[in-house]
C-alpha positions, -999 to 999 in steps of 0.1 A, spaced: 785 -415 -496 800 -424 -462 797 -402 -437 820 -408 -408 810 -416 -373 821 -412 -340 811 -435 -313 818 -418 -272 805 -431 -238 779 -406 -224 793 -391 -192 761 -370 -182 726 -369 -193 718 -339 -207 686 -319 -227 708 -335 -260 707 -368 -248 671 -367 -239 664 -352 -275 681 -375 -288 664 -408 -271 630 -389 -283 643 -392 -316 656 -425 -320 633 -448 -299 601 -442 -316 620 -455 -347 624 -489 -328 594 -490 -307 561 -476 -294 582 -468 -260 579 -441 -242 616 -423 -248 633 -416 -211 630 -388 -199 662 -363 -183 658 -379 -150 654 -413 -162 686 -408 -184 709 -392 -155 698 -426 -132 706 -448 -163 740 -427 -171 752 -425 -136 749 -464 -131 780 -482 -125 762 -513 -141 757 -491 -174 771 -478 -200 751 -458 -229 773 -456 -260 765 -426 -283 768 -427 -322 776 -391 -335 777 -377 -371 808 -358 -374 797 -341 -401 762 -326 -381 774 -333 -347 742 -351 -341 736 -381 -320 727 -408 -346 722 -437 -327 728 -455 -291 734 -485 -273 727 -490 -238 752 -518 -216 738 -530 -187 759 -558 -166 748 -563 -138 719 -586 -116 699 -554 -109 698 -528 -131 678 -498 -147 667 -503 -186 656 -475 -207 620 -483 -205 618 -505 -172 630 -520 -143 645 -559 -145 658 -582 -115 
């Protein structure tokens, strides 16, 4: 069965988000997850934007994807230049 999804920008970091990065990165890597003030620098970023995957049906964050244009910027996990 489907279940349907919605996809939103996060506009704040929150205890949800951070939950939910502790969820979902140790399914992709041995990362350390960011924690809430890591999240608020990468959310407030103009150079980002951290798209959120939620289940409609659970209201649960689901899955993410982190957009980062810019020459400098803040990853989830590290620093780049």
């Amino acid at each position: 069965m489907t279940r349907p999804i919605e996809i939103r920008a996060a506009t704040e970091a929150t205890e949800e988000l951070t939950a939910a990065f502790g969820r979902l990165i140790p399914q992709l890597s041995a990362a350390t997850p960011p924690d809430l003030a890591a999240l608020r620098e990468i959310v407030a970023s103009p150079s980002n934007t951290v798209l959120l995957a939620y289940d409609l049906a659970s209201g649960q964050i689901v899955g993410t994807l982190a957009l980062a244009l810019a020459e400098h910027f803040r990853l989830l996990n590290s620093r780049r230049r």
